[in-house]
Biopython code that builds the backbone (N, CA, C, O; Angstrom):
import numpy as np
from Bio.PDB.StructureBuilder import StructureBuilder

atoms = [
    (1, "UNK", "N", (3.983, 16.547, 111.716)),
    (1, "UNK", "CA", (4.359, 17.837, 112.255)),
    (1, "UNK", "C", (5.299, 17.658, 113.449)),
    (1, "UNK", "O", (6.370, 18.213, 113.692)),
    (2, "UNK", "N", (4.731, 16.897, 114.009)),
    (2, "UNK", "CA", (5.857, 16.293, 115.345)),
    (2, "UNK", "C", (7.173, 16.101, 114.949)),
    (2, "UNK", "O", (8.095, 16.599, 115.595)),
    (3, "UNK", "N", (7.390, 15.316, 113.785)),
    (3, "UNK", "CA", (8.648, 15.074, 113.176)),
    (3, "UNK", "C", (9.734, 16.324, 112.920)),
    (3, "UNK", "O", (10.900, 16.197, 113.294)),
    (4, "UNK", "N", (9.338, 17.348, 112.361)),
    (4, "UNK", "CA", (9.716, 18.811, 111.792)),
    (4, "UNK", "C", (9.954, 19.447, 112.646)),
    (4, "UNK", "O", (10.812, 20.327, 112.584)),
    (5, "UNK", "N", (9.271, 19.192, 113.683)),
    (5, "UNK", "CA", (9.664, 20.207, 114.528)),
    (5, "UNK", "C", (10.486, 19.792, 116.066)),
    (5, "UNK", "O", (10.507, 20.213, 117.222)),
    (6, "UNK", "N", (11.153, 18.648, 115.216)),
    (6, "UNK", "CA", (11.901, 18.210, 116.487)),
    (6, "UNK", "C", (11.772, 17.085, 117.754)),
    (6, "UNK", "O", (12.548, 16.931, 118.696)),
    (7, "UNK", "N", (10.233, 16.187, 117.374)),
    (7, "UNK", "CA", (9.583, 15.569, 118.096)),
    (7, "UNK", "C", (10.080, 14.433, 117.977)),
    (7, "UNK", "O", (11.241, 14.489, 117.572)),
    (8, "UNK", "N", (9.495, 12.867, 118.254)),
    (8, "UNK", "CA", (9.874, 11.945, 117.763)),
    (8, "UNK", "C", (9.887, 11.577, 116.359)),
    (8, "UNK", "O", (9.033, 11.856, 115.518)),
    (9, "UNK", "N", (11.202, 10.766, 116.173)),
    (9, "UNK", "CA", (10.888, 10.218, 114.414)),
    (9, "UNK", "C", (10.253, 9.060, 114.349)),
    (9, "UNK", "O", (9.988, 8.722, 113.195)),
    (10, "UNK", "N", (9.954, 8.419, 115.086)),
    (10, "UNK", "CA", (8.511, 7.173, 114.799)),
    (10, "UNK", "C", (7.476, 7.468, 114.618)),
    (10, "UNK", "O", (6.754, 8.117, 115.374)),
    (11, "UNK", "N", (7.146, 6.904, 113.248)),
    (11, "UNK", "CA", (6.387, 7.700, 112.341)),
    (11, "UNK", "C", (6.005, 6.282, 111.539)),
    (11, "UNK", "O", (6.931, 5.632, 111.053)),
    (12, "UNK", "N", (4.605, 5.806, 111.406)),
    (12, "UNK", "CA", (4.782, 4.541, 110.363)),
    (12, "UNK", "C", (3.442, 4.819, 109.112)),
    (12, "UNK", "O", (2.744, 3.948, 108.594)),
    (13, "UNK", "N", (3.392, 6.435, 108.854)),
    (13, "UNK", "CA", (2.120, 6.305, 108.312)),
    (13, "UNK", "C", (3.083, 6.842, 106.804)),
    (13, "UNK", "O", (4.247, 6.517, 106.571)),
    (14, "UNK", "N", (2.413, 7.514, 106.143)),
    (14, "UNK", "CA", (2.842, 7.511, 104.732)),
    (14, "UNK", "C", (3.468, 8.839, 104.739)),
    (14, "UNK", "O", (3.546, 9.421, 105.821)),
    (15, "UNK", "N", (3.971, 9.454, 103.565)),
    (15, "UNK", "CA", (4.534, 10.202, 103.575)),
    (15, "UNK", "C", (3.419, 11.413, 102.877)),
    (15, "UNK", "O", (2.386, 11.153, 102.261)),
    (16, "UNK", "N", (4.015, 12.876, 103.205)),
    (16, "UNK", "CA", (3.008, 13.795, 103.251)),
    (16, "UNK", "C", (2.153, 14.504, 102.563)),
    (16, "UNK", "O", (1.128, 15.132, 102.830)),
    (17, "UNK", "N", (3.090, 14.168, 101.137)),
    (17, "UNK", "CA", (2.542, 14.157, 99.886)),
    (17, "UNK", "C", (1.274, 13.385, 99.859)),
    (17, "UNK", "O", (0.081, 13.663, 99.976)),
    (18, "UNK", "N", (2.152, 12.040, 99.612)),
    (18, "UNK", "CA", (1.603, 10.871, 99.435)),
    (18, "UNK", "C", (-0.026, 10.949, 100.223)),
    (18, "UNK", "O", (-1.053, 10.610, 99.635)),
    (19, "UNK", "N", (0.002, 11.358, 101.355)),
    (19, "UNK", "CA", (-1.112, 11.169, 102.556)),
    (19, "UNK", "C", (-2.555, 12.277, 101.998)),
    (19, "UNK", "O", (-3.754, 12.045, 102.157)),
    (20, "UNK", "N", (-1.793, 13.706, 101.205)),
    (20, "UNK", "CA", (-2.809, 14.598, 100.892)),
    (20, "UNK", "C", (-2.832, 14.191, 99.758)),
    (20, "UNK", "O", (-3.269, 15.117, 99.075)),
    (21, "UNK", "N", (-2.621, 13.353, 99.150)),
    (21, "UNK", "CA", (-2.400, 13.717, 97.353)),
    (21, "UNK", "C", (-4.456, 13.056, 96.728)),
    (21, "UNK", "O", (-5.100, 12.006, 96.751)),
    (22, "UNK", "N", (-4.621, 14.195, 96.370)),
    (22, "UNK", "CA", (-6.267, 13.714, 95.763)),
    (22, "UNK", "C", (-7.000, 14.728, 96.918)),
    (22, "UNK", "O", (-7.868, 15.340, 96.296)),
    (23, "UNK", "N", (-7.004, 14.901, 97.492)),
    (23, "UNK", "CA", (-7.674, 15.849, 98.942)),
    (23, "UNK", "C", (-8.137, 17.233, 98.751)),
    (23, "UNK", "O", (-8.730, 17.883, 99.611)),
    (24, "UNK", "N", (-7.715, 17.798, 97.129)),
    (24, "UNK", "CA", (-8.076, 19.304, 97.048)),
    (24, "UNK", "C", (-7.952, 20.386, 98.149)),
    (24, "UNK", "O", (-8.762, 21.264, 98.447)),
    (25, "UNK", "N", (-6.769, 20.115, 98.667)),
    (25, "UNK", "CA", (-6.322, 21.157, 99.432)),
    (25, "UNK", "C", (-6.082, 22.594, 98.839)),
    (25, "UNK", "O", (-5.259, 22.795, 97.945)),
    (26, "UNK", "N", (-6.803, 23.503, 99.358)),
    (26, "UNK", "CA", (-6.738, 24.342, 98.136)),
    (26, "UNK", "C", (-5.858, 25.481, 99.168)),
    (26, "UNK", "O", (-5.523, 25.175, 100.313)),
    (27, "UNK", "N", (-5.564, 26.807, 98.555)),
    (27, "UNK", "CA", (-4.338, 27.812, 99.319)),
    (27, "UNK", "C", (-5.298, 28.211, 100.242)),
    (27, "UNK", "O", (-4.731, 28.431, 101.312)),
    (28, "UNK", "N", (-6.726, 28.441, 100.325)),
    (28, "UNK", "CA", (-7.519, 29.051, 101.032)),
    (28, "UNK", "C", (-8.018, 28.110, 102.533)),
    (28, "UNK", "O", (-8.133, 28.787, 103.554)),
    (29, "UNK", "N", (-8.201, 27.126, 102.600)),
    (29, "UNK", "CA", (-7.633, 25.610, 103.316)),
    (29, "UNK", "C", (-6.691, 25.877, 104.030)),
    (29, "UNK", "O", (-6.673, 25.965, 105.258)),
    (30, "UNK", "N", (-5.607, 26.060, 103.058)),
    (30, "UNK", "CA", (-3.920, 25.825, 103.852)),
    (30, "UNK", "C", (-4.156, 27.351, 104.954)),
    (30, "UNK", "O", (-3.637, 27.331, 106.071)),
    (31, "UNK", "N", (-4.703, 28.188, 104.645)),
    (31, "UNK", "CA", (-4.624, 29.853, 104.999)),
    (31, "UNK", "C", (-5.526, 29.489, 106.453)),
    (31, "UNK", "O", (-4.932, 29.657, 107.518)),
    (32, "UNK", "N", (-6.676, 29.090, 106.476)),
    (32, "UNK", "CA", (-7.605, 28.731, 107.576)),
    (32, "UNK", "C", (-6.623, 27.619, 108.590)),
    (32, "UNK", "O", (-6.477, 27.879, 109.784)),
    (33, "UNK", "N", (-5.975, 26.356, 107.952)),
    (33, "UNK", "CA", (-5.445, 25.959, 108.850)),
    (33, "UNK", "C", (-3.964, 26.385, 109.971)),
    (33, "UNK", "O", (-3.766, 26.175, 111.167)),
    (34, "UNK", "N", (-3.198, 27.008, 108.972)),
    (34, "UNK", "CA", (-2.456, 28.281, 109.634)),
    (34, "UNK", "C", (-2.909, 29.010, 110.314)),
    (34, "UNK", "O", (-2.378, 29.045, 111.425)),
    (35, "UNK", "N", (-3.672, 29.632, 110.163)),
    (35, "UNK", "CA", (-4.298, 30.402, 111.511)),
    (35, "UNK", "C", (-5.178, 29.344, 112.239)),
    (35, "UNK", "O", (-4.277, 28.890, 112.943)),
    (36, "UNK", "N", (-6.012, 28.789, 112.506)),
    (36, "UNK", "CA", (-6.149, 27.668, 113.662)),
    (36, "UNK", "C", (-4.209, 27.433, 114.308)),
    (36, "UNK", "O", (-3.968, 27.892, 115.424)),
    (37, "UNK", "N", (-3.549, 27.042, 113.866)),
    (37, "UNK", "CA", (-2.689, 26.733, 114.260)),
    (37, "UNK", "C", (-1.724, 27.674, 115.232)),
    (37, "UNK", "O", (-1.212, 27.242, 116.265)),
    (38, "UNK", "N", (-1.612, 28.589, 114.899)),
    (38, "UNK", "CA", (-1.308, 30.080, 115.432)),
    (38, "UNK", "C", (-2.144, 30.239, 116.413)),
    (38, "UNK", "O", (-1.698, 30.685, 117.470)),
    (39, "UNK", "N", (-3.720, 29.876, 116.285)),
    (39, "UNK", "CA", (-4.465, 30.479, 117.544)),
    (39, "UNK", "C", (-4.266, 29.062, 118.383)),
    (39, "UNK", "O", (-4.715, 29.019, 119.529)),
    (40, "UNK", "N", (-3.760, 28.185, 117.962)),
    (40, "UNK", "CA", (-3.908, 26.895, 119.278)),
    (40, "UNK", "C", (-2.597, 27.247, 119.595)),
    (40, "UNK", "O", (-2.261, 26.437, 120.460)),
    (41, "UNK", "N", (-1.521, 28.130, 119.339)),
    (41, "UNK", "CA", (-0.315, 27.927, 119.865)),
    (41, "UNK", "C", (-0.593, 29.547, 120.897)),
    (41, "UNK", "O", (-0.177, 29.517, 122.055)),
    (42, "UNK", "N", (-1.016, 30.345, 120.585)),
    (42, "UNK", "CA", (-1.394, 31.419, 121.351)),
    (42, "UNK", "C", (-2.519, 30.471, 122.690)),
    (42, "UNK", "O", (-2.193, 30.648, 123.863)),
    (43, "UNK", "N", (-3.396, 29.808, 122.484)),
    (43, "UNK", "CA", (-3.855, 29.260, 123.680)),
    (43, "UNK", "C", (-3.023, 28.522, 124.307)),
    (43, "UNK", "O", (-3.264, 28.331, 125.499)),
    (44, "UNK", "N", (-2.248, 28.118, 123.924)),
    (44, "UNK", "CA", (-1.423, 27.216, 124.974)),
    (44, "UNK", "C", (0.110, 28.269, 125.406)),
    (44, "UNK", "O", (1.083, 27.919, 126.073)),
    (45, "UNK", "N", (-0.081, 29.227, 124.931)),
    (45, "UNK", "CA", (0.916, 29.989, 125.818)),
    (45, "UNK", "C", (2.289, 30.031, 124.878)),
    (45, "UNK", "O", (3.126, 30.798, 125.353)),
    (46, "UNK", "N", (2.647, 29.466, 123.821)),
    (46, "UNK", "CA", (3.953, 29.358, 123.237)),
    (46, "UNK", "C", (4.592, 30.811, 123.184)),
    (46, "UNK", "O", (3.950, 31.815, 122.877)),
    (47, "UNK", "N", (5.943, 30.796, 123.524)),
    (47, "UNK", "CA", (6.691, 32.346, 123.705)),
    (47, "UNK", "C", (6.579, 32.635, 121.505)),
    (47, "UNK", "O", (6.661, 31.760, 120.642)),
    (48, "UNK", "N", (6.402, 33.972, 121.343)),
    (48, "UNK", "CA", (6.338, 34.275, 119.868)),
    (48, "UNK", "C", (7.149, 33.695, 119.290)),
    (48, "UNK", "O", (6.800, 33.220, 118.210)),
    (49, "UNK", "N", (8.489, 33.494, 119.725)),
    (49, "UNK", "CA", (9.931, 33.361, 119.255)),
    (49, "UNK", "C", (9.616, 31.833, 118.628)),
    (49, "UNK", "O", (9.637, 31.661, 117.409)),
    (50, "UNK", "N", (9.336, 30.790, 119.517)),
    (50, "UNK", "CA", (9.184, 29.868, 118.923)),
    (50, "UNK", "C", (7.451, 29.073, 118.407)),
    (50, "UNK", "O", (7.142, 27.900, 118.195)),
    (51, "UNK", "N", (6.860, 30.022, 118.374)),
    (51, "UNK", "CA", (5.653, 30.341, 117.621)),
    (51, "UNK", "C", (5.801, 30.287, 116.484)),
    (51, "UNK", "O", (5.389, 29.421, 115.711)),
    (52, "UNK", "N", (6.634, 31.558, 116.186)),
    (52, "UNK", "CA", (7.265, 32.065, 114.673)),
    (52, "UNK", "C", (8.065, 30.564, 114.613)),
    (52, "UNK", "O", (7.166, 29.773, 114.898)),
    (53, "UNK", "N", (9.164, 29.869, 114.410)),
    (53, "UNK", "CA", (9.799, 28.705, 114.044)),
    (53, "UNK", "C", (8.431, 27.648, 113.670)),
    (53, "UNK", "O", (8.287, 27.167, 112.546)),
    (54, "UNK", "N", (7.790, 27.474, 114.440)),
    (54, "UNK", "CA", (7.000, 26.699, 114.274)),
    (54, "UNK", "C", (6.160, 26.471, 113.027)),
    (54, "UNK", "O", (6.086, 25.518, 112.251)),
    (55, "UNK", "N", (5.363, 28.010, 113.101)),
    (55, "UNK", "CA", (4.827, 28.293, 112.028)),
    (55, "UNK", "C", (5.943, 28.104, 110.498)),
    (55, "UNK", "O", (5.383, 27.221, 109.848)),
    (56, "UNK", "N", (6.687, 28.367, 110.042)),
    (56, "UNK", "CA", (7.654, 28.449, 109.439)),
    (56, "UNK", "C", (7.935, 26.849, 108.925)),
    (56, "UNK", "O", (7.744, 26.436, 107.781)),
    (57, "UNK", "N", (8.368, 26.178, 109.917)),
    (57, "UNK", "CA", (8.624, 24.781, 109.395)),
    (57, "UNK", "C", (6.952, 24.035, 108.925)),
    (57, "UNK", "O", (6.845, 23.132, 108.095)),
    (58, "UNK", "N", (5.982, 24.555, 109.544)),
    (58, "UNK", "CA", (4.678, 24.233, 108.965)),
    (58, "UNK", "C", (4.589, 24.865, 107.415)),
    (58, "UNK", "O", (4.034, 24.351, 106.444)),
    (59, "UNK", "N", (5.093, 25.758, 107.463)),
    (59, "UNK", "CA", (4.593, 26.539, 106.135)),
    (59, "UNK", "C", (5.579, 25.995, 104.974)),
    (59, "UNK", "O", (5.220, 26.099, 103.801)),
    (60, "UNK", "N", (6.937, 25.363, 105.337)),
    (60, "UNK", "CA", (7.897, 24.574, 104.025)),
    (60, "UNK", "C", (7.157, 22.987, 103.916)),
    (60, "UNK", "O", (7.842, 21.969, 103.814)),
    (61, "UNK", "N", (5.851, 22.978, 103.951)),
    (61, "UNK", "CA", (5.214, 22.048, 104.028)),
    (61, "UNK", "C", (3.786, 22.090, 103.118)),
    (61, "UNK", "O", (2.897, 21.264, 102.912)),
    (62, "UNK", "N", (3.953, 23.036, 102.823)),
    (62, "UNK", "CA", (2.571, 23.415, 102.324)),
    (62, "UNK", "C", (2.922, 23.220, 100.383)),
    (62, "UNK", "O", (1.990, 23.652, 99.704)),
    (63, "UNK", "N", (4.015, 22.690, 99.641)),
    (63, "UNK", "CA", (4.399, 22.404, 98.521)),
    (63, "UNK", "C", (3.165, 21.097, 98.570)),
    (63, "UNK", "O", (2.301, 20.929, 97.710)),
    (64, "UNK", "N", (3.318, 20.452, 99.529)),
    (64, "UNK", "CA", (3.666, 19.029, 99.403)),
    (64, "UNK", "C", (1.849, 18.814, 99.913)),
    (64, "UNK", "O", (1.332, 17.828, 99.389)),
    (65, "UNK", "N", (1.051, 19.525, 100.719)),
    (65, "UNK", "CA", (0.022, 19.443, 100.726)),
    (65, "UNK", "C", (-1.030, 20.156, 100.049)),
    (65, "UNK", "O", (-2.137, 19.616, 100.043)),
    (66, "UNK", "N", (-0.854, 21.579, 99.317)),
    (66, "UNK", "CA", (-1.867, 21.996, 98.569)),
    (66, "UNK", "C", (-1.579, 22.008, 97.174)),
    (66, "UNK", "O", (-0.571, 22.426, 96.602)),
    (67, "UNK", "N", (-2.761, 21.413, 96.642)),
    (67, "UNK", "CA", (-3.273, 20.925, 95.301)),
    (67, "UNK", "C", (-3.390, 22.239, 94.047)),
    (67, "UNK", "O", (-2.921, 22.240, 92.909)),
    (68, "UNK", "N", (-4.101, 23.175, 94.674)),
    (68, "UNK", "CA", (-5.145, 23.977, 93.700)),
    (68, "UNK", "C", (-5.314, 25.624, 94.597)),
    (68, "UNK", "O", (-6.043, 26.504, 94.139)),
]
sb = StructureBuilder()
sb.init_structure("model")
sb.init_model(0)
sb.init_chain("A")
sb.init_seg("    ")
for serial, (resi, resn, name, xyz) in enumerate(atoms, 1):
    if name == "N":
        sb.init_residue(resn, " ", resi, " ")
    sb.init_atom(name, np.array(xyz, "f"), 0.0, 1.0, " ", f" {name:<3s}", serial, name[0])
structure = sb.get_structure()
């Protein structure tokens, strides 16, 4: 996530597919962790503007992690 959104690119673990693939990530999963994510960015104060971006580049991510 760090990567996507502009963070560092040192990165030596697998790729993201690759990392969920077998994990039964299901849409209802992906839906709970989106919102955790939204509410940890509302606790830490993030302006909406780049709340919304955030969320967004998390969510062109969600091909590649949910299963079912």
């Amino acid at each position: 996530m760090c990567k996507v959104t502009g963070g560092s690119n040192y990165y030596m673990g697998r790729e993201i597919k690759t990392a969920h693939a077998g994990l039964n990530i299901s849409g209802g999963d992906w839906k709970k962790n989106m919102r955790y994510l939204a509410q940890a960015l509302d606790r830490c104060k993030v302006p909406q503007k780049e709340k919304e971006e955030v969320l967004a580049i998390v969510e062109n991510m969600k091909r590649d992690i949910v299963e079912n």
